[in-house]
PDB file of N, CA, C and O in Angstrom:
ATOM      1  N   UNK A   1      13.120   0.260  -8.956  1.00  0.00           N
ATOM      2  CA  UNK A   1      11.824  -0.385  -9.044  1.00  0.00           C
ATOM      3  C   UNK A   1      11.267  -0.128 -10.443  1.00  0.00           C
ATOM      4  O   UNK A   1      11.411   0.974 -10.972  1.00  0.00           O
ATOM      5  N   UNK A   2      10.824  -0.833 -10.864  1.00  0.00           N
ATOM      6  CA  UNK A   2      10.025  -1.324 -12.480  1.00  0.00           C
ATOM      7  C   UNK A   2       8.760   0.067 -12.389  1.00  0.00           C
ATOM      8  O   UNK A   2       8.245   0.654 -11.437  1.00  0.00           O
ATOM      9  N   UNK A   3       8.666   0.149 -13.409  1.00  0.00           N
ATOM     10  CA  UNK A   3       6.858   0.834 -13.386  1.00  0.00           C
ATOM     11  C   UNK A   3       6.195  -0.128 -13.201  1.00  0.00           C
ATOM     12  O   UNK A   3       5.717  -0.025 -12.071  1.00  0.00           O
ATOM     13  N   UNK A   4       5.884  -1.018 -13.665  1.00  0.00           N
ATOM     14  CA  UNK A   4       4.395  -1.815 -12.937  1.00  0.00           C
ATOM     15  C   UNK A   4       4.735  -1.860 -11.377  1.00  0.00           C
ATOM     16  O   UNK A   4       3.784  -1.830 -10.596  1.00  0.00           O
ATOM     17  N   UNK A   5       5.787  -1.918 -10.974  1.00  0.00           N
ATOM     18  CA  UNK A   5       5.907  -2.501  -9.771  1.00  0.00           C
ATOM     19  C   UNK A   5       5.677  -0.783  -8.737  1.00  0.00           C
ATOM     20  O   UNK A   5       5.005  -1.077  -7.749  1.00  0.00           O
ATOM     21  N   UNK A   6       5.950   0.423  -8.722  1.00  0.00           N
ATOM     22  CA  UNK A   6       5.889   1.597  -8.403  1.00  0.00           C
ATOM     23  C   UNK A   6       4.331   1.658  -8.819  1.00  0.00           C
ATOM     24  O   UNK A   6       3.511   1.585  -7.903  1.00  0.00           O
ATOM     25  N   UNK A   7       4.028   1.745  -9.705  1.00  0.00           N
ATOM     26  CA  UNK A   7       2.382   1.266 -10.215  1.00  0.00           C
ATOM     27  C   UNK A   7       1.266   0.549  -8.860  1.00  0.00           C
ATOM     28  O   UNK A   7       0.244   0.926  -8.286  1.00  0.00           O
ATOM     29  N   UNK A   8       1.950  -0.368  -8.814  1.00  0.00           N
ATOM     30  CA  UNK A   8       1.748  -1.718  -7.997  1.00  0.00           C
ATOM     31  C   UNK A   8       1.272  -1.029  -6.601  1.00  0.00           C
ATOM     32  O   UNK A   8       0.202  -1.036  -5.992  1.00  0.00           O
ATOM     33  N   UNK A   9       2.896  -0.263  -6.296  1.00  0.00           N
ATOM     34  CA  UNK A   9       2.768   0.339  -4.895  1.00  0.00           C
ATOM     35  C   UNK A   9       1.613   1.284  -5.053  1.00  0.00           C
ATOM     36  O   UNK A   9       0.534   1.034  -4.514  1.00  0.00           O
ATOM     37  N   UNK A  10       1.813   2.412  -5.809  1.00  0.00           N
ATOM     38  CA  UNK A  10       0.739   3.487  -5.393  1.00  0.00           C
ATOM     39  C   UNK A  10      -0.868   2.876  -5.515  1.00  0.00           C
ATOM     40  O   UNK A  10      -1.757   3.198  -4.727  1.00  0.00           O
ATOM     41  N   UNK A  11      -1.032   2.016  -6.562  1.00  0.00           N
ATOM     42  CA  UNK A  11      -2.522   1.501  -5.883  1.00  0.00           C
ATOM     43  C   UNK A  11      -2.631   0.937  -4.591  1.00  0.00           C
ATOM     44  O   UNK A  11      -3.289   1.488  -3.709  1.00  0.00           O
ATOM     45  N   UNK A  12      -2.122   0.037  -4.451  1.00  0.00           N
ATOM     46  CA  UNK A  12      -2.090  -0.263  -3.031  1.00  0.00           C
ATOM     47  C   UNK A  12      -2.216   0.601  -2.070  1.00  0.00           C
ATOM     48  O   UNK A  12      -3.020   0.457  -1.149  1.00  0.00           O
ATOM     49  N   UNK A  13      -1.199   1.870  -2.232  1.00  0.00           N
ATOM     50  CA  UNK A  13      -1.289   3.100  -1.198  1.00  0.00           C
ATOM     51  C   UNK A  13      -2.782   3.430  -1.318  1.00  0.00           C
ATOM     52  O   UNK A  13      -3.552   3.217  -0.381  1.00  0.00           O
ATOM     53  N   UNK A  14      -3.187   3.965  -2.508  1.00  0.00           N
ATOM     54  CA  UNK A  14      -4.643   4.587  -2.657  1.00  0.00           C
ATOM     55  C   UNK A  14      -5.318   3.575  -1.637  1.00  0.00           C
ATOM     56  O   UNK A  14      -5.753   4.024  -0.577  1.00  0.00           O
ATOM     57  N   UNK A  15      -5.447   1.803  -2.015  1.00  0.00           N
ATOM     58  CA  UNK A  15      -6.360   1.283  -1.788  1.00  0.00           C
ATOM     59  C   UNK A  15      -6.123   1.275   0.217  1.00  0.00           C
ATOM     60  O   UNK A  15      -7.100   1.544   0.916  1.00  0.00           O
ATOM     61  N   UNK A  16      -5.185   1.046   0.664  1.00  0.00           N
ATOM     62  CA  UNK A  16      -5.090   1.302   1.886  1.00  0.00           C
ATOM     63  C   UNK A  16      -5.753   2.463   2.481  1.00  0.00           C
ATOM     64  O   UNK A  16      -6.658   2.571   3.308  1.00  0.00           O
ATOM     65  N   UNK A  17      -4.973   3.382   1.761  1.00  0.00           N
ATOM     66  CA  UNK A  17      -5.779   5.254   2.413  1.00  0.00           C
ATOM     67  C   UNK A  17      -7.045   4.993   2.157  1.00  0.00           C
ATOM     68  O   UNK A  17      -7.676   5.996   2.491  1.00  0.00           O
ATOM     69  N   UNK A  18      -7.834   4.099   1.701  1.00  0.00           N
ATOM     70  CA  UNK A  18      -9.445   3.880   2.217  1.00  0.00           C
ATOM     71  C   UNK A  18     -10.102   3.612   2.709  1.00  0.00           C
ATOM     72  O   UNK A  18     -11.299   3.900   2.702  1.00  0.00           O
ATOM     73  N   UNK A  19      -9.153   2.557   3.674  1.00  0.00           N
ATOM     74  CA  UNK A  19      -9.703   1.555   4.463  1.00  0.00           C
ATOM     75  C   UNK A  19     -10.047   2.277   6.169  1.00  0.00           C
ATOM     76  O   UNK A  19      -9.208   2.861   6.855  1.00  0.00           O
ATOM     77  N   UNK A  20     -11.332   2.052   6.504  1.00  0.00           N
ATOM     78  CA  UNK A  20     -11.437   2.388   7.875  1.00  0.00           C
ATOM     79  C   UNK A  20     -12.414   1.422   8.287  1.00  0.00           C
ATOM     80  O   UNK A  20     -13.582   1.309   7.916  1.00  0.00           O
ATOM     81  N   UNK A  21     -11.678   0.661   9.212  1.00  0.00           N
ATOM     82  CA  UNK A  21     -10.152   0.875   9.800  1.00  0.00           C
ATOM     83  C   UNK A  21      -9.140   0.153   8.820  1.00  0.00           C
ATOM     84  O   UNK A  21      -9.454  -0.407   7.770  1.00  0.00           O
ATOM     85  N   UNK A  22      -8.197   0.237   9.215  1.00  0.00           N
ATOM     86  CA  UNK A  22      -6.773  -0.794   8.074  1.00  0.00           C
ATOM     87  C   UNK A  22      -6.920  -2.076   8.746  1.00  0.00           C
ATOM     88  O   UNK A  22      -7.187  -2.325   9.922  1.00  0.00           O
ATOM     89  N   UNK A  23      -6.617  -3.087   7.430  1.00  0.00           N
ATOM     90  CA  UNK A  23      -7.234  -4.247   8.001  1.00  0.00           C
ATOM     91  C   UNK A  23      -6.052  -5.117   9.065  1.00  0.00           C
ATOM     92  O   UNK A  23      -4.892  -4.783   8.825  1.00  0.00           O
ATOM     93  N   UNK A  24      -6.139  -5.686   9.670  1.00  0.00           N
ATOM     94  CA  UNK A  24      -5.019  -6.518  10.862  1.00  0.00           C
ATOM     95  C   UNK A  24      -4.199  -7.273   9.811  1.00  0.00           C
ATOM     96  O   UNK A  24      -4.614  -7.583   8.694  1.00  0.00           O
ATOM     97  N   UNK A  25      -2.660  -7.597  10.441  1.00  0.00           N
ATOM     98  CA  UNK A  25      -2.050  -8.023   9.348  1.00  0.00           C
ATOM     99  C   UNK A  25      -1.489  -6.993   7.679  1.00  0.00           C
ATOM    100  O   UNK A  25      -0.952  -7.553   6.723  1.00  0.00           O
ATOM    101  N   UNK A  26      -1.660  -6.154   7.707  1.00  0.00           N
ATOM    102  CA  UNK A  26      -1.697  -5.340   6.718  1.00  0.00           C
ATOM    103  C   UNK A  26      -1.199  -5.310   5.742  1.00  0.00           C
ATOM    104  O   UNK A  26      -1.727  -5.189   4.637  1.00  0.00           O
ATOM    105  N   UNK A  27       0.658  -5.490   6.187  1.00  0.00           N
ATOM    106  CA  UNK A  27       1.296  -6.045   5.063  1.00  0.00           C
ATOM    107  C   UNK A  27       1.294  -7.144   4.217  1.00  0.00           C
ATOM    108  O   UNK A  27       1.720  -7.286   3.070  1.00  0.00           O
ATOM    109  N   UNK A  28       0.589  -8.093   5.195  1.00  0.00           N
ATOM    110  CA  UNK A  28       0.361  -9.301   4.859  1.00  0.00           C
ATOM    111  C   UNK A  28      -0.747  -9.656   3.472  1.00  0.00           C
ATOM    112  O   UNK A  28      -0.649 -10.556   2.638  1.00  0.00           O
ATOM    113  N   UNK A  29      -1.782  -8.593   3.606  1.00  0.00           N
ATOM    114  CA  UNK A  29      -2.695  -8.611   2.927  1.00  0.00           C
ATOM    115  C   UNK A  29      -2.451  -7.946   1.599  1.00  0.00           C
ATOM    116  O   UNK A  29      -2.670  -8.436   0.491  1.00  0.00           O
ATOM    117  N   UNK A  30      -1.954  -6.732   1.885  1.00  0.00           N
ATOM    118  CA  UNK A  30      -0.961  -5.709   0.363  1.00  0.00           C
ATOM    119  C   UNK A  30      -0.666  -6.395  -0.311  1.00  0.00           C
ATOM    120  O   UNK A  30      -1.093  -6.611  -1.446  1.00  0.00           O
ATOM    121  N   UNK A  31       0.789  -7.277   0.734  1.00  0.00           N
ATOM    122  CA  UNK A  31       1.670  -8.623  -0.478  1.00  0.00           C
ATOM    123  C   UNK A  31       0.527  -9.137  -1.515  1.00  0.00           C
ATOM    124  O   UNK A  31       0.614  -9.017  -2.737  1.00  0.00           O
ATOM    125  N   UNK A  32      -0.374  -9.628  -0.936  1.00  0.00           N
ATOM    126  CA  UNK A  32      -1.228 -10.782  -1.263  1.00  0.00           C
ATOM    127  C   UNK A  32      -2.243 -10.363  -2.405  1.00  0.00           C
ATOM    128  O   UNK A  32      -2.329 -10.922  -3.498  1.00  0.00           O
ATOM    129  N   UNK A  33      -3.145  -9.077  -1.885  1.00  0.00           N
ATOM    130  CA  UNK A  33      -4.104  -8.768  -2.582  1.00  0.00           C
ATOM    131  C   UNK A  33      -3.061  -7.589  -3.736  1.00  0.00           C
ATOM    132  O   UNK A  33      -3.821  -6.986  -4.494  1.00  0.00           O
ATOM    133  N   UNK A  34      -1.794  -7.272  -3.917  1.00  0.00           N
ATOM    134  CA  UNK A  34      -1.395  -6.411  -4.896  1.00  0.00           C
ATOM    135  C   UNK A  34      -0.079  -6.847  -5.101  1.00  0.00           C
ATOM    136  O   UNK A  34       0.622  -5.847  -5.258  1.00  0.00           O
ATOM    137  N   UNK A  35       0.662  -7.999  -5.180  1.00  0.00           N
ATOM    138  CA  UNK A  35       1.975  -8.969  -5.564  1.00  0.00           C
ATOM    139  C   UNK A  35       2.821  -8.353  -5.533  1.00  0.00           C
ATOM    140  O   UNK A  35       3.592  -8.198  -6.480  1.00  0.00           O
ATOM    141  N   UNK A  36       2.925  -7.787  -4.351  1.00  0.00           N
ATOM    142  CA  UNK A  36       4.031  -7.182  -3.568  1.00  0.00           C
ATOM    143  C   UNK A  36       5.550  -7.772  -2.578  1.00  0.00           C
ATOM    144  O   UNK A  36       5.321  -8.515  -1.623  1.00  0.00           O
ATOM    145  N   UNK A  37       6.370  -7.556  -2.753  1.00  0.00           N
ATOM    146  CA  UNK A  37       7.460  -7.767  -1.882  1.00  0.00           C
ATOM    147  C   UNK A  37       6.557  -7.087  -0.369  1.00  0.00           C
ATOM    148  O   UNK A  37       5.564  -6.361  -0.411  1.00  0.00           O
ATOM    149  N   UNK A  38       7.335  -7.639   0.998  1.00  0.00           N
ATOM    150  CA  UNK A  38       7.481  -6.658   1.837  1.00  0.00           C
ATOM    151  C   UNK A  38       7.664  -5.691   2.077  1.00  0.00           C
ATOM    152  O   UNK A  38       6.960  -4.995   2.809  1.00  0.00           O
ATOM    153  N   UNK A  39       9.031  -5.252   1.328  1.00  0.00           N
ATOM    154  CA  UNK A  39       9.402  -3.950   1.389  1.00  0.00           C
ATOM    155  C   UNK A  39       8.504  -3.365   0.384  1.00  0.00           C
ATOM    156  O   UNK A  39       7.926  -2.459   0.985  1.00  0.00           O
ATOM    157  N   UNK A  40       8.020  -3.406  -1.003  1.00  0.00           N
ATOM    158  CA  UNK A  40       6.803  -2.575  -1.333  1.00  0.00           C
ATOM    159  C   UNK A  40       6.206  -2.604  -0.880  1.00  0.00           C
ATOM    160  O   UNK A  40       5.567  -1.570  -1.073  1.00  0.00           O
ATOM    161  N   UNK A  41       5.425  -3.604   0.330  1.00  0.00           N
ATOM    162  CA  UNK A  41       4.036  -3.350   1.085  1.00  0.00           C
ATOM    163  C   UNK A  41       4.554  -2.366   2.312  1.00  0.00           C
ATOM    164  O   UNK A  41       3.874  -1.573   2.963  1.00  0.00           O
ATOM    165  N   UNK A  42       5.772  -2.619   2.415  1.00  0.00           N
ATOM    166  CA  UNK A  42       5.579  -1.209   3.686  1.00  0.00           C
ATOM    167  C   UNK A  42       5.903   0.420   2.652  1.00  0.00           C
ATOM    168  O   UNK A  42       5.828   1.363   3.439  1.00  0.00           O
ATOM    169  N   UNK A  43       6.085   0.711   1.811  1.00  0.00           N
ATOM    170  CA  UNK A  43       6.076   1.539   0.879  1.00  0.00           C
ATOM    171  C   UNK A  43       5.157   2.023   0.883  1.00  0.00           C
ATOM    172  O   UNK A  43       4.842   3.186   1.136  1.00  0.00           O
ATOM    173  N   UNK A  44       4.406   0.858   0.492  1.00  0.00           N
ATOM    174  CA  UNK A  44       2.558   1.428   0.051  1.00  0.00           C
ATOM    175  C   UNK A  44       1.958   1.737   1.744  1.00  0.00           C
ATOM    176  O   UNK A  44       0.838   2.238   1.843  1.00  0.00           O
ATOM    177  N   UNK A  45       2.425   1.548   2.497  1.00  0.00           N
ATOM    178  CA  UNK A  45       1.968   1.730   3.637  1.00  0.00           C
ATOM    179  C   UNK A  45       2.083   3.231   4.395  1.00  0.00           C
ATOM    180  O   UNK A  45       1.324   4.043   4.925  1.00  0.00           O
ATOM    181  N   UNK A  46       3.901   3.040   4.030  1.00  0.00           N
ATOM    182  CA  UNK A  46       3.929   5.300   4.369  1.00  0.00           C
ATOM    183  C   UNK A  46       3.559   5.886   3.621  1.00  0.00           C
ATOM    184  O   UNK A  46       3.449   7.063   3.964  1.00  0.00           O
ATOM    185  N   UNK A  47       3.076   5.541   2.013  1.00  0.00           N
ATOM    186  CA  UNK A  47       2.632   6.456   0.929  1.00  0.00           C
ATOM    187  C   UNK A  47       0.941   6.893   1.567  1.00  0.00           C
ATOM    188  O   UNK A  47       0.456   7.999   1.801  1.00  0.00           O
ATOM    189  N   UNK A  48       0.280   5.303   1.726  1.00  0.00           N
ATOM    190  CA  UNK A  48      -1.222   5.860   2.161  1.00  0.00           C
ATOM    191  C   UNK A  48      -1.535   6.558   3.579  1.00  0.00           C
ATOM    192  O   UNK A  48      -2.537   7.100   4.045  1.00  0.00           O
ATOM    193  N   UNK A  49       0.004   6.259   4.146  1.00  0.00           N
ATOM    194  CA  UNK A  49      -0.096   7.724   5.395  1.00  0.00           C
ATOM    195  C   UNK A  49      -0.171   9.284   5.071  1.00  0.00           C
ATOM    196  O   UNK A  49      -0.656  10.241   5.675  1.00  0.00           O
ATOM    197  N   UNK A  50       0.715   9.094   3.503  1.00  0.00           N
ATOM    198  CA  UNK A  50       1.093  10.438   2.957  1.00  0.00           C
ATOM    199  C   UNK A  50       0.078  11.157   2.655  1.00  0.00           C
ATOM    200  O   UNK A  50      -0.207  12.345   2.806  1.00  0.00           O
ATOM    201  N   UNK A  51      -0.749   9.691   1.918  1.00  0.00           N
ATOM    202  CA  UNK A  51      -2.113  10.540   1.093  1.00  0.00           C
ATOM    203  C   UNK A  51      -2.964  11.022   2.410  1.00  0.00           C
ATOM    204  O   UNK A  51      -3.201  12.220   2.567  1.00  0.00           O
ATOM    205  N   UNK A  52      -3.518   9.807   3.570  1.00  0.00           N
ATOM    206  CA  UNK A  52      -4.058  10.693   4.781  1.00  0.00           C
ATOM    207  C   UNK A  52      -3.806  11.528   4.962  1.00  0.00           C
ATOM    208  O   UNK A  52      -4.725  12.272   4.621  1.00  0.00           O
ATOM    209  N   UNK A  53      -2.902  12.135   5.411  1.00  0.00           N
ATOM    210  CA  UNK A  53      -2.264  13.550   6.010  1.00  0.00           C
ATOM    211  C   UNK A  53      -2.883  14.411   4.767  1.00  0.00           C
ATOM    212  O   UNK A  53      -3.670  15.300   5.092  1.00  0.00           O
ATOM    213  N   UNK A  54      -2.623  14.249   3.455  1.00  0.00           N
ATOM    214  CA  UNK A  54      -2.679  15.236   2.882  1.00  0.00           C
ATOM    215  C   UNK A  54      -4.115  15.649   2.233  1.00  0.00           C
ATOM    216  O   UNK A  54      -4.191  16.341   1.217  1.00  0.00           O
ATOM    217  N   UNK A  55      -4.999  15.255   2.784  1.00  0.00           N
ATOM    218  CA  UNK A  55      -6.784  15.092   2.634  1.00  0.00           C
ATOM    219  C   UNK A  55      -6.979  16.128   3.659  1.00  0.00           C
ATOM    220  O   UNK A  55      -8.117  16.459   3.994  1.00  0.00           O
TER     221      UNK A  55
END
């Protein structure tokens, strides 16, 4: 994966680990709102589990 694109993911992670609640559709929205593949939107998805847990 590129740096912008690892870049890409961890904002996304941040911006997810903020959301309460996570919005419906989730991946759907990552792709969209941060020009993501799937597989980076589920990335950014166990990362902003990572950051939860670790708060």
């Amino acid at each position: 994966m590129s740096v912008l694109a690892d870049e890409k993911v961890r904002a996304a992670a941040r911006w997810l680990s903020e959301q309460n609640p996570v919005p419906p559709h989730v991946v759907n929205v990552i792709k969209t709102k941060f020009d993501l593949k799937a597989l980076q939107a589920c990335e950014a998805c166990k990362l902003a589990q990572d950051y939860r847990s670790a708060r």
